[in-house]
GULO-112787 format. One record per residue (C-alpha): x, y, z; residue number from 1. Coordinates in steps of 0.02 Angstrom, whole numbers. Each point is the difference from the previous one (the first is absolute). Example, Ala and Ser with C-alpha at 12.3 -4.5 7.8 and 13.67 -1.06 7.14 Angstrom:
<site px="615" py="-225" pz="390" k="1"/>
<site px="69" py="172" pz="-33" k="2"/>
END
This chain:
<site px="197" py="-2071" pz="-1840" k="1"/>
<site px="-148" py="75" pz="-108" k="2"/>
<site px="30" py="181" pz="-37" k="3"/>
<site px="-181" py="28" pz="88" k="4"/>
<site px="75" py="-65" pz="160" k="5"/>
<site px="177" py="110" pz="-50" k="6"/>
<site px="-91" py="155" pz="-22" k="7"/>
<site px="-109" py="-44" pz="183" k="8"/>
<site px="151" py="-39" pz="104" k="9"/>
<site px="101" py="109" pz="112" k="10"/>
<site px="168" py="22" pz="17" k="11"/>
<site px="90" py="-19" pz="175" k="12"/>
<site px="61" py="183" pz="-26" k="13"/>
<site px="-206" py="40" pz="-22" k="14"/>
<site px="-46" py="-90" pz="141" k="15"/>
<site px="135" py="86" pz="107" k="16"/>
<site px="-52" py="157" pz="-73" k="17"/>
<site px="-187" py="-37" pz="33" k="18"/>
<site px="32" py="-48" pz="160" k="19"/>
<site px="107" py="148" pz="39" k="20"/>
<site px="-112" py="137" pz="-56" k="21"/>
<site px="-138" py="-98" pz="104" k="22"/>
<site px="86" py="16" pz="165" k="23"/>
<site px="28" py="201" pz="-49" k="24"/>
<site px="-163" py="12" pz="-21" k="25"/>
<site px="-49" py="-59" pz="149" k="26"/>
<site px="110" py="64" pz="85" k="27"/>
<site px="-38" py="199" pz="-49" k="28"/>
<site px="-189" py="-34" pz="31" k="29"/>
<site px="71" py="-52" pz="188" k="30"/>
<site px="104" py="158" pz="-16" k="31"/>
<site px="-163" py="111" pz="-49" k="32"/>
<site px="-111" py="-78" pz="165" k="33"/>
<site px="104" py="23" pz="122" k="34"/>
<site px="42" py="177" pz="-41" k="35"/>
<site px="-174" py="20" pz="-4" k="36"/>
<site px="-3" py="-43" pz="191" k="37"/>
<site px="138" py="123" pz="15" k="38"/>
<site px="-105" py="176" pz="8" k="39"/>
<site px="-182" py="-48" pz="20" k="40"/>
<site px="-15" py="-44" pz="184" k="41"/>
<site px="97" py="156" pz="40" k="42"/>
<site px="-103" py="122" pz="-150" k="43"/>
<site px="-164" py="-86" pz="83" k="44"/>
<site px="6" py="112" pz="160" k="45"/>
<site px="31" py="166" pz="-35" k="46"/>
<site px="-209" py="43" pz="-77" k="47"/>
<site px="-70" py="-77" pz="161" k="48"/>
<site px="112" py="80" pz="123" k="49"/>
<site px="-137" py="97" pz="69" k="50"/>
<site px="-94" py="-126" pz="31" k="51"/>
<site px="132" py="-108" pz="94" k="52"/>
<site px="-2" py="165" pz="109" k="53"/>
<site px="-171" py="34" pz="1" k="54"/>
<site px="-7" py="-202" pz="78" k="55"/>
<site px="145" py="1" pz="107" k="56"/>
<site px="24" py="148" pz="60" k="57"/>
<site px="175" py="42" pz="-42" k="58"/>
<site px="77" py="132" pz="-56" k="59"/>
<site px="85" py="83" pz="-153" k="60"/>
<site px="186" py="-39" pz="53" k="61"/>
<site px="-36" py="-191" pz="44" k="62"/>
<site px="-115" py="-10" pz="-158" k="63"/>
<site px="174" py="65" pz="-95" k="64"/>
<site px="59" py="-176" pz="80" k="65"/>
<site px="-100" py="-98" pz="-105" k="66"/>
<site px="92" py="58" pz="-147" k="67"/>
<site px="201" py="1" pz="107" k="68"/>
<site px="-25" py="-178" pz="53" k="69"/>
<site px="33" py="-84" pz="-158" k="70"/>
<site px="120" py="125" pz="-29" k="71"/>
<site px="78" py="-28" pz="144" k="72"/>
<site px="10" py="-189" pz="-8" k="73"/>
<site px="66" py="23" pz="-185" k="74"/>
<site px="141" py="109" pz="76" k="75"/>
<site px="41" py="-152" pz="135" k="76"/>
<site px="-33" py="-133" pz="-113" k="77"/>
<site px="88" py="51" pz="-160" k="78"/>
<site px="166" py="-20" pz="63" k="79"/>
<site px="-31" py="-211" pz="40" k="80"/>
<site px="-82" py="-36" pz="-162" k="81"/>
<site px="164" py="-29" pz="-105" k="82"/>
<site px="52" py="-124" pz="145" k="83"/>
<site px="-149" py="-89" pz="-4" k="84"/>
<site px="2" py="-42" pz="-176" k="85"/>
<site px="180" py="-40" pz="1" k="86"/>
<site px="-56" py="-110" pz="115" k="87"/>
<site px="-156" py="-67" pz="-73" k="88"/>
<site px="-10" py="50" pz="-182" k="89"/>
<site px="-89" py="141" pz="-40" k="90"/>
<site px="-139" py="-94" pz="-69" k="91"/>
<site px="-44" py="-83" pz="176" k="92"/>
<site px="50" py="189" pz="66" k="93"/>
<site px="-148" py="70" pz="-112" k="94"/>
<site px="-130" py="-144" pz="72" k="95"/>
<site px="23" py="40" pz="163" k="96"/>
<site px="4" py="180" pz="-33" k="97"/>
<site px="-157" py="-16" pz="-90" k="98"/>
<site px="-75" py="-120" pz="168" k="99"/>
<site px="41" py="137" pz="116" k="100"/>
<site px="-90" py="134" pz="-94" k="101"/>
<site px="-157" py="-132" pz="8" k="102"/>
<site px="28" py="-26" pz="183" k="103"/>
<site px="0" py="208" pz="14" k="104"/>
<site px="-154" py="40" pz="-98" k="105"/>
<site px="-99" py="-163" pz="86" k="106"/>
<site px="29" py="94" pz="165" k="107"/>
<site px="-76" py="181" pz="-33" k="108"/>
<site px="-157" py="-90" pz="-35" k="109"/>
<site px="-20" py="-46" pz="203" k="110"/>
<site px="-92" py="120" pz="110" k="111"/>
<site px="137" py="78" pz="84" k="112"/>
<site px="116" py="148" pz="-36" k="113"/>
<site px="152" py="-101" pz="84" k="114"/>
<site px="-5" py="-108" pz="-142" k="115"/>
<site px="-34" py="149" pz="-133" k="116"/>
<site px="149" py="38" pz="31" k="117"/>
<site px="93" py="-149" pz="46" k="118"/>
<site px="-57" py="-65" pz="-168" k="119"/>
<site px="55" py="160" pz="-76" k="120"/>
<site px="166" py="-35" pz="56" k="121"/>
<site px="18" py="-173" pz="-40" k="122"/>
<site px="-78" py="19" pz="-203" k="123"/>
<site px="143" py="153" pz="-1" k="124"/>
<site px="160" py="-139" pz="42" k="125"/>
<site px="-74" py="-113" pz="-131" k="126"/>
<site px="-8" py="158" pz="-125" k="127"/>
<site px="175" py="41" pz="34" k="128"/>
<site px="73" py="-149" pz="-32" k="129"/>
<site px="-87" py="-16" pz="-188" k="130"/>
<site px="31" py="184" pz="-28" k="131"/>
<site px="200" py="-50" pz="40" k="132"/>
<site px="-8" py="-178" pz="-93" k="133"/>
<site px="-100" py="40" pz="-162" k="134"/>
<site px="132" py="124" pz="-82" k="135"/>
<site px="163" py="-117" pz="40" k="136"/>
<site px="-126" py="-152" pz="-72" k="137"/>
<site px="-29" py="117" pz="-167" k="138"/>
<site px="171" py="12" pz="-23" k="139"/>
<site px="30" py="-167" pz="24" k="140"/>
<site px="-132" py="-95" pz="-128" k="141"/>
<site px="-25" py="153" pz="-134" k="142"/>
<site px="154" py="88" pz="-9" k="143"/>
<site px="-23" py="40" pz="-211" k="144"/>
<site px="-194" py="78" pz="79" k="145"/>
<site px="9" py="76" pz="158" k="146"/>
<site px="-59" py="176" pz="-50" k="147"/>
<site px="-162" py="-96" pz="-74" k="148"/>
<site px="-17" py="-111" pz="150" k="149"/>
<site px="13" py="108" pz="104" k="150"/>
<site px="-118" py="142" pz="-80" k="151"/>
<site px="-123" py="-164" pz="19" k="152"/>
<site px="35" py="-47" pz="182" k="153"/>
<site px="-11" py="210" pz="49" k="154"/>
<site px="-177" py="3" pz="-103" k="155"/>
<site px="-57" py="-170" pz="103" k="156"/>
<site px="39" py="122" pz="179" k="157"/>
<site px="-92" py="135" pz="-84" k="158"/>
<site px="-133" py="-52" pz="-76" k="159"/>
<site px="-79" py="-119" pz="159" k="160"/>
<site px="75" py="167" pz="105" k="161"/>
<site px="-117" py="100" pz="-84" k="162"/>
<site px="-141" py="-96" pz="-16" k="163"/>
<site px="11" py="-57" pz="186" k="164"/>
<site px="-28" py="193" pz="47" k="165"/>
<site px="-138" py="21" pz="-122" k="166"/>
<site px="-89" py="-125" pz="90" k="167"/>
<site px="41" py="3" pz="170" k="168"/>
<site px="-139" py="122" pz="57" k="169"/>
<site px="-156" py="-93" pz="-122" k="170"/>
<site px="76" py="-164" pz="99" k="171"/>
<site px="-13" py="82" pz="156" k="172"/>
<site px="-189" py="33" pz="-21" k="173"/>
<site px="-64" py="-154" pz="-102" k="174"/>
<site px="56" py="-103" pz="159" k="175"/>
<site px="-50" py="-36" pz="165" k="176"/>
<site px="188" py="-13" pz="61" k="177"/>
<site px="33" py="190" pz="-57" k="178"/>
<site px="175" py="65" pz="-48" k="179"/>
<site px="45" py="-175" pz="76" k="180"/>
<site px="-52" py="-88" pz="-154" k="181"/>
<site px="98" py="156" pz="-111" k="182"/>
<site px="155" py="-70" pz="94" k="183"/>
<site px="-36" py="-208" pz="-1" k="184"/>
<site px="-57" py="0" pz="-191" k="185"/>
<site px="177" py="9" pz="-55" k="186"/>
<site px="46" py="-186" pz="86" k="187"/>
<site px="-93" py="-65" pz="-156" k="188"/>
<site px="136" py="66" pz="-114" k="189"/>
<site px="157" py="-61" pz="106" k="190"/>
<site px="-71" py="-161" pz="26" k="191"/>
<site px="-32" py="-19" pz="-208" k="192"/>
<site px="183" py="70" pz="-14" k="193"/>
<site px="40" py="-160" pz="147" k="194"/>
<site px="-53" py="-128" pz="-117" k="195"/>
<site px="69" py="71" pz="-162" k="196"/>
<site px="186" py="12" pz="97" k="197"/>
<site px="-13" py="-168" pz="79" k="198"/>
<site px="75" py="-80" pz="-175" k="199"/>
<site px="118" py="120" pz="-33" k="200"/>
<site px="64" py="-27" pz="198" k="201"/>
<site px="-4" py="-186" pz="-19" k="202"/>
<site px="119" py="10" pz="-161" k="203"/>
<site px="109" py="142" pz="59" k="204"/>
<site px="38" py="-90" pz="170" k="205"/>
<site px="176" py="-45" pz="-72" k="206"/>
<site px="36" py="129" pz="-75" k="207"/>
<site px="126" py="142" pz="80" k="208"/>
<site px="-59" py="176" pz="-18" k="209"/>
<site px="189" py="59" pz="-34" k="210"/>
<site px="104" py="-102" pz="-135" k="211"/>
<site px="167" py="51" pz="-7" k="212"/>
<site px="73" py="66" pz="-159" k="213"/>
<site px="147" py="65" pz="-70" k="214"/>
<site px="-59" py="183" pz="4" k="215"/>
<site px="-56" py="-8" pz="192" k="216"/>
<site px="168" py="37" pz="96" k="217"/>
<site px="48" py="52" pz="148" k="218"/>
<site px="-181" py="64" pz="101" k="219"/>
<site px="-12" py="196" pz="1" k="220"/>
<site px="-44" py="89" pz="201" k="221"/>
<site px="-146" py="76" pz="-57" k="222"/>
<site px="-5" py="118" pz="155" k="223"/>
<site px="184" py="88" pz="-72" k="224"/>
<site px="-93" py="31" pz="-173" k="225"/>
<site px="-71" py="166" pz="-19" k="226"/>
<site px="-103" py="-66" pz="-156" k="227"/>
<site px="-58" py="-115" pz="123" k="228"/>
<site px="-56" py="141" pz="109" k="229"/>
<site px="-100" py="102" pz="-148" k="230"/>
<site px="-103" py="-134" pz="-44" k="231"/>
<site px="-31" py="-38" pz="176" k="232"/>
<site px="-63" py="183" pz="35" k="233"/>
<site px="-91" py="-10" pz="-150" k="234"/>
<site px="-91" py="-167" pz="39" k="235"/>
<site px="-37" py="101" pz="189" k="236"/>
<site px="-62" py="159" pz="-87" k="237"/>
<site px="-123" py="-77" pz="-140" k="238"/>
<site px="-61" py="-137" pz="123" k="239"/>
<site px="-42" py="142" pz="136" k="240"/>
<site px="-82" py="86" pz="-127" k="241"/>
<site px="-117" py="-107" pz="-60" k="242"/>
<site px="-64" py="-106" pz="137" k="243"/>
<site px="-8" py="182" pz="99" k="244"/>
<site px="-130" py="25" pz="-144" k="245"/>
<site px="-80" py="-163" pz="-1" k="246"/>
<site px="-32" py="29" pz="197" k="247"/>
<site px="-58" py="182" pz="-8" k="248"/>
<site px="-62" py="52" pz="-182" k="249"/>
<site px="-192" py="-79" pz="33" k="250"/>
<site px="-4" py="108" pz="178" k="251"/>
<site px="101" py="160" pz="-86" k="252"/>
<site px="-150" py="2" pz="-150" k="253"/>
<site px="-152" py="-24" pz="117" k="254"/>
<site px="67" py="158" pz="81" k="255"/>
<site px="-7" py="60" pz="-146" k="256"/>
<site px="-200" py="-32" pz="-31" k="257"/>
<site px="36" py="-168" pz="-91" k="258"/>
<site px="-100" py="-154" pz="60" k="259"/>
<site px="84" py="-150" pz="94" k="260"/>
<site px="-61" py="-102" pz="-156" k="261"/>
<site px="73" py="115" pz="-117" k="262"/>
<site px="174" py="49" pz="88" k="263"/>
<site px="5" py="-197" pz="-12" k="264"/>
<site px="-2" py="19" pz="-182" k="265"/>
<site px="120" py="148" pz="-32" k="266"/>
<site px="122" py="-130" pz="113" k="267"/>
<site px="-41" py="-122" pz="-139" k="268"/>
<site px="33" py="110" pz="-140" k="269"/>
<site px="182" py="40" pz="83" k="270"/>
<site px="45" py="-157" pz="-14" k="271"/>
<site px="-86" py="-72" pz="-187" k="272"/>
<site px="87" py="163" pz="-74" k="273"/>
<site px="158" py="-75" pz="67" k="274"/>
<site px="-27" py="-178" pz="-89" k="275"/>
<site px="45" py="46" pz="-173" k="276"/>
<site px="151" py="99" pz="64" k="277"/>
<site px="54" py="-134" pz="124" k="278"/>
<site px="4" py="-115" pz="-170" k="279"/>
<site px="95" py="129" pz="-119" k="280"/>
<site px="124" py="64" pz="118" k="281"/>
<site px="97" py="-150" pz="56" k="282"/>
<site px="23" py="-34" pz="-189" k="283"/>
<site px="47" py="160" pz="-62" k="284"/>
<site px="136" py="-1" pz="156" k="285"/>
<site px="65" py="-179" pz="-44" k="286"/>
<site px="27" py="86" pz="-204" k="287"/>
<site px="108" py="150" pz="91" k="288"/>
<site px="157" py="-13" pz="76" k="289"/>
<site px="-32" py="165" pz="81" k="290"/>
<site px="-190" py="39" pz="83" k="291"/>
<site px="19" py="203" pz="67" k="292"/>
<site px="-116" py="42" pz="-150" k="293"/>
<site px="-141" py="-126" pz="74" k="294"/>
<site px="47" py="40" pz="181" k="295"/>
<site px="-27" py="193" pz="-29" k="296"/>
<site px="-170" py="-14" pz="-68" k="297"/>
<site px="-81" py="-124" pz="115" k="298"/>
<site px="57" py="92" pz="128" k="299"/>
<site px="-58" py="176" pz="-80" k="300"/>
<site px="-179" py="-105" pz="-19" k="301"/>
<site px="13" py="-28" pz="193" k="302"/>
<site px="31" py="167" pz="55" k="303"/>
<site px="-122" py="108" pz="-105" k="304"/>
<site px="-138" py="-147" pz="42" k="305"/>
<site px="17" py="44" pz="193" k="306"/>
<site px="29" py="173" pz="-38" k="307"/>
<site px="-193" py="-14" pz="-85" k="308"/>
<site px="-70" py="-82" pz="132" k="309"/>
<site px="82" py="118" pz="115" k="310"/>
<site px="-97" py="144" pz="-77" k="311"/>
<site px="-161" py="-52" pz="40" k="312"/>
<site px="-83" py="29" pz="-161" k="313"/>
<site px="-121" py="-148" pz="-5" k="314"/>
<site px="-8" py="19" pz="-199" k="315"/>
<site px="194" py="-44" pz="4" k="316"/>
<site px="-16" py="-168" pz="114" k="317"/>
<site px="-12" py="-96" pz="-123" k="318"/>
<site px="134" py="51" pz="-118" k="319"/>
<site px="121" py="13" pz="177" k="320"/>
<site px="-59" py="-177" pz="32" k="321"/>
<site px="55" py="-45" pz="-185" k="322"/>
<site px="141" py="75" pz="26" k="323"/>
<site px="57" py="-73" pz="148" k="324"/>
<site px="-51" py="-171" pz="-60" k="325"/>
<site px="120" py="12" pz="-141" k="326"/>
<site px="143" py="53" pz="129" k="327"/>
<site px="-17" py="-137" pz="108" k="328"/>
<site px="-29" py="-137" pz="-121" k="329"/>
<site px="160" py="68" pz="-108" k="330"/>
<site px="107" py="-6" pz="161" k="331"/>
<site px="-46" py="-158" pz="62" k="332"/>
<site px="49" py="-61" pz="-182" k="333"/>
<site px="147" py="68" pz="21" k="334"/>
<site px="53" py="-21" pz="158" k="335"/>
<site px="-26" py="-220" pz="-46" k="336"/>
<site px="115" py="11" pz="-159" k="337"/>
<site px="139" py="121" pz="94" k="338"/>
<site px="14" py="-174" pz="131" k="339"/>
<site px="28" py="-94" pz="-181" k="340"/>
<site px="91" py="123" pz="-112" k="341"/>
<site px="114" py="68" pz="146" k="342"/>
<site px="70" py="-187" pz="34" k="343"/>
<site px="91" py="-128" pz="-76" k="344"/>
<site px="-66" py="-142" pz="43" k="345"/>
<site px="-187" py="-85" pz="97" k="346"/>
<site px="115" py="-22" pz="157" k="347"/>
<site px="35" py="207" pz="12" k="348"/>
<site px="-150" py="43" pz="-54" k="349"/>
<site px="-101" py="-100" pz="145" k="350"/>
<site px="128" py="88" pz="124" k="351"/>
<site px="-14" py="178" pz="-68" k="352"/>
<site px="-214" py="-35" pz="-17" k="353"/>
<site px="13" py="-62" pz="192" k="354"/>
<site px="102" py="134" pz="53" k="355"/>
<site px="-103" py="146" pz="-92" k="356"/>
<site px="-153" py="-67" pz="49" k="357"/>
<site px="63" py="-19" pz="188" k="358"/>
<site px="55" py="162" pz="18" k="359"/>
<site px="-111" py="94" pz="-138" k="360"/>
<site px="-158" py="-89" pz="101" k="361"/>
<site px="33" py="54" pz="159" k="362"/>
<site px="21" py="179" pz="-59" k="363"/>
<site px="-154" py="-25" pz="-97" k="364"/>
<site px="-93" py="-45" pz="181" k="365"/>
<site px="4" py="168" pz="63" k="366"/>
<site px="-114" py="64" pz="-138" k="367"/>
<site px="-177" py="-67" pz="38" k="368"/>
<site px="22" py="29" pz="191" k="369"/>
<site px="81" py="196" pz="-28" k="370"/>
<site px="-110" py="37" pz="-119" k="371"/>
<site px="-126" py="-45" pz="152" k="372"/>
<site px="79" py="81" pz="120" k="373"/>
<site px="20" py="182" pz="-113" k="374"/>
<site px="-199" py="-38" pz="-18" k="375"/>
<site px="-29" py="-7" pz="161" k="376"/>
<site px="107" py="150" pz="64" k="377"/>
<site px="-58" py="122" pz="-160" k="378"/>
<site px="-191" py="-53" pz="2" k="379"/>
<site px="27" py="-10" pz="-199" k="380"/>
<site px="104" py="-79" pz="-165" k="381"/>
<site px="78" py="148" pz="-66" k="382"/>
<site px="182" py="-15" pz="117" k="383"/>
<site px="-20" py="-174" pz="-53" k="384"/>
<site px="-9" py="24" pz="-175" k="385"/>
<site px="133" py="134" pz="-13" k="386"/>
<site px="131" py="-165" pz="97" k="387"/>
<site px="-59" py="-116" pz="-161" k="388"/>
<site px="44" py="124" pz="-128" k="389"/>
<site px="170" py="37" pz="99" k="390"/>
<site px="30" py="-191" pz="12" k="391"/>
<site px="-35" py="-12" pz="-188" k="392"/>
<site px="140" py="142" pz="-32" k="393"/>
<site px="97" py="-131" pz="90" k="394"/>
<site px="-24" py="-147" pz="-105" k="395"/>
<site px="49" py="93" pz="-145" k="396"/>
<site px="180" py="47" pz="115" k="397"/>
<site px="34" py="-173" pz="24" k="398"/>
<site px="-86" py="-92" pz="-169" k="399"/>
<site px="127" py="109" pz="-95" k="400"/>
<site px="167" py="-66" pz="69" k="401"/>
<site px="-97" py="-180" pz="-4" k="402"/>
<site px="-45" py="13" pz="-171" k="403"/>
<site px="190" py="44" pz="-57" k="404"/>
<site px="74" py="-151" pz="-110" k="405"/>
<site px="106" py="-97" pz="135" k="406"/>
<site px="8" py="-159" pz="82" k="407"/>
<site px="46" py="-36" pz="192" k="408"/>
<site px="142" py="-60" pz="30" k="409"/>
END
């Protein structure tokens, strides 16, 4: 062999390796789409909310249910998802998770306000089940990077969230179809995140989500487990919080002399402060054994953001809006690794995501439609406000004994 054709020729170990780091790739780009699909459709609805009323006809509290649907079908579905990819493999799991959410988003483009909100409903089960899946998959395929995967797959959710309510309401009026078309857009992205899973399902289809191992013994009843608990009341608590805000903020700031277009904007700005922090965080939590430093000050950015807001001061919006953004991006961060760095293994961390998010979701529900409700019986935001900034005082309660350097079980 000519030392040309030696120095041109791979190795079987560099084609594995190739090959290997190939199917990664892919893989995390997969990872990035569909968590893209994960906030959008949801972040989409709060800046036209008036004008869903404004064309239907409904009211503040069933407006709020817009925003508990998909809450509420992440609370009922969470709990199934770990079965289903037992049953399946997570990979075909994710597919059909990310179909569903298609199927959802399709149906609020129709005419109807049955199927707004039946299609609400049904995009929310196929959220759940990625929002349960995605963490245990992390752990699974990059367990030397999961901080930096997931700081990437939390920036993906972000990002599209943000940029979905910064251009919701120009949508809205560029179109013939209205806030309809605000709503429908977002089918193009879960549809492009379709095709780029459809490889990753077909290879994955025998593969078992949990693989036994010497350090998975016997399982752990989650329910008995009071760590289990915290980070299940602090999943609730930071998931009320924010999509409480994402439903209310644009209506709260055009009370407040802001225009639709621009309360649209400050929603934006909530959530691109939050990227960089929803990057940082999970990695800076997966280099501590103990988080109570990071826990304190996101939730200390959370409570003096509302507390801004609160005052009225339209000069201090902004920074309260910064603020807040920071708080809820660092807690969702957080909240994802605790489901990783609590557990031992992808099998307990699926269980403990499915259980916080069950429970944690269905508290999370009651946000958007009390926050309605306190609207509608105080003719104002300020008794509203004043319940974010005591749920915030909350988080920071139960983040603290989730934060402590422990594992279940």
């Amino acid at each position: 062999m000519s030392a040309s054709t030696q120095q041109h020729s791979s190795t079987p170990d560099e084609t594995k390796h190739s090959t290997a780091s190939k199917r990664y790739g892919l893989l995390l780009v997969g990872i990035i789409v569909i968590a893209a699909t994960m906030r959008s459709p949801i972040t989409a609805t709060g800046p036209v909310v008036e004008m869903i009323r404004a064309d239907t006809g409904i009211g503040h509290t069933l407006a709020g249910l817009l925003t508990s649907l998909p809450l509420l079908a992440f609370a009922a579905v969470s709990p199934f998802a770990p079965r289903l990819a037992k049953r399946l493999g997570i990979e075909s799991a994710l597919l059909i998770a990310v179909l569903i959410v298609t199927m959802g988003v399709l149906l609020r483009l129709l005419p109807s306000v049955v199927s707004l909100y039946i299609g609400t409903g049904i995009l929310g089960c196929g959220i759940a089940l990625s929002n349960v899946l995605l963490p245990s998959l992390i752990k699974r395929d990059f367990p030397l990077r999961v901080g930096i995967v997931t700081g990437l797959y939390s920036v993906s959710m972000n990002i599209f969230g943000a940029i979905s309510s910064g251009i919701s309401v120009p949508i809205a009026g560029a179109t013939s179809m209205g806030w309809r078309a605000s709503l429908g857009i977002w089918a193009v992205l879960s549809l492009l995140a379709l095709l780029l899973w459809l490889p990753q399902a077909a290879a994955g289809r025998q593969r078992q989500l949990y693989v036994a191992s010497s350090s998975e013994g016997t399982p752990v009843r989650l329910r008995s487990s009071a760590l289990a608990w915290h980070i299940t009341l602090f999943m609730g608590l930071q998931s009320l919080i924010f999509y409480t805000t994402i439903t209310w903020l644009p209506e709260i700031l055009t009370e407040q002399g802001f225009s639709a277009t621009s309360a649209g904007w400050m929603l934006s700005l909530m959530q691109m402060v939050s990227v960089p922090v929803t990057f940082i965080v999970p990695i800076l939590a997966g280099r501590t054994q103990d988080q109570r430093i990071l826990t304190t000050v996101t939730c200390s950015s959370l409570i003096v953001g509302y507390a801004l807001l609160l005052s009225g001061v339209s000069s201090l919006v902004a920074i309260g809006v910064t603020l807040a953004g920071i708080g809820a991006g660092a807690s969702f961060g957080l909240v994802t690794m605790f489901f990783v760095l609590r557990t031992k293994d992808a099998r307990q961390a699926a269980n403990l995501s499915g259980m916080a998010q069950s429970f944690g979701y269905m508290l999370a529900a009651v946000g958007p439609l009390l926050l309605g409700m306190l609207h509608d019986w105080t003719k104002g935001w300020t008794f509203p406000l004043l319940v974010q900034v005591v749920l915030a005082v909350g988080l920071l309660i139960a983040g603290i004994q989730a934060s402590k350097n422990r594992m279940i079980g």
